[in-house]
Every structure is written in C-alpha cells, then in structure tokens.
C-alpha positions in Angstrom: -38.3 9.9 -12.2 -34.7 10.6 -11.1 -32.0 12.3 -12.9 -28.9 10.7 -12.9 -27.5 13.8 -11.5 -29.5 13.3 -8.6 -28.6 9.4 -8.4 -24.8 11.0 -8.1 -25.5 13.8 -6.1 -27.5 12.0 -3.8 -24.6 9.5 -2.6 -21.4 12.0 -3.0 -20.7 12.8 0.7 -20.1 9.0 1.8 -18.4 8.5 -1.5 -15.0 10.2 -0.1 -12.3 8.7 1.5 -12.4 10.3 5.0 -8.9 12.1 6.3 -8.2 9.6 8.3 -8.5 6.8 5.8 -6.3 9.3 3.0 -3.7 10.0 6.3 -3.8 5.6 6.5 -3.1 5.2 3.3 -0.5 7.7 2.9 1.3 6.5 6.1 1.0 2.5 3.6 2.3 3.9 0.7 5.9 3.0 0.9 4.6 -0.3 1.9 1.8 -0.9 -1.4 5.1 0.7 -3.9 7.4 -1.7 -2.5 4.3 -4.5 -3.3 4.1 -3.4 -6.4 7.8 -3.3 -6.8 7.9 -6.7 -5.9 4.9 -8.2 -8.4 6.8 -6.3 -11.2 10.0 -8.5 -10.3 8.0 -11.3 -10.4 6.6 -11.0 -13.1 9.4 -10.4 -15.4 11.1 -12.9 -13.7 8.2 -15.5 -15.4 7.9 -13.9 -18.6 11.6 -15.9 -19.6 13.2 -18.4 -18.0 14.8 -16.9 -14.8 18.0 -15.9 -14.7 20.8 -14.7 -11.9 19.4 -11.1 -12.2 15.7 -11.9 -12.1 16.6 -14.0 -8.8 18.9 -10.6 -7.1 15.7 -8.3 -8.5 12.9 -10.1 -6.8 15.2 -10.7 -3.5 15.9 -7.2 -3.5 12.4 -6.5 -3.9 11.2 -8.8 -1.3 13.8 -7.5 0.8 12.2 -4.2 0.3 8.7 -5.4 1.3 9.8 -6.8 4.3 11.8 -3.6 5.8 9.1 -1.1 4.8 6.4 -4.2 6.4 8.9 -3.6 9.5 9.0 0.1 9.4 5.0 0.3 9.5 4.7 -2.0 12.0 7.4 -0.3 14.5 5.1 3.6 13.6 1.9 1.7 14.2 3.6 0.2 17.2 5.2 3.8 19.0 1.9 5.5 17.9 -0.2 3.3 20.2 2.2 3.0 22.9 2.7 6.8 22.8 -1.5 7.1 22.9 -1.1 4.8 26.0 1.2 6.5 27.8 -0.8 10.2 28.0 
C-alpha cells in the first residue's frame, strides 16, 4: 500500500518550475499585470453602463498591454539576434 507521502514525494522533482521557466515568466510579468490590468477595466466597465471614464480606463489599459506586448517582443528580439551574432 502507498502512503500519500510517498504518492507526493514520489513526483516532487518534476513538480517545479525549472529556472528557466521562473526567469520566462519573470521576464512576462509586466506583460500578464498589464493583462490583468486590462480585464479589471473591462470588467468594471460591464458591471454599469459605460461611461466616459470606463472608455479612457480600458484604453489606457489596452494601451498598456500593447507597449509592454512591444517591449517583450523587441527583448525577445535583441536576445536572439545577440545569440546569433557570437
């Protein structure tokens, strides 16, 4: 018979998030609070009926998603073109 401790035990190391996959999504982060940012806009923006401030919160919200979108992509970008060039 096995112990639930063993059941635990027994899959711990593959359980963890690698480094790498902690260092990608530390590198996202900006990116998934700006998402969130966004849905939170959005969704007080549906709980009434919209208004001129709900409308400038989820543009400036969406206008954060898209520059830190833009910011990732340019890193990802000079990371593998630096990578190419050694």
């Amino acid at each position: 018979m096995v112990t639930v401790q063993e059941a635990v035990t027994a899959f711990a190391e593959w359980n963890e998030p690698t480094d790498a996959e902690l260092d990608a999504i530390e590198q996202e982060l900006p990116l998934i609070l700006a998402d969130v940012d966004l849905i939170d806009a959005q969704i007080i923006a549906m709980d009434h009926t919209p208004n001129e401030v709900d409308t400038r919160r989820v543009r400036r919200a969406l206008a954060r998603v898209l520059t830190e979108y833009r910011v990732l992509a340019n890193r990802t970008t000079d990371a593998e073109a630096a990578g190419g060039a050694a």
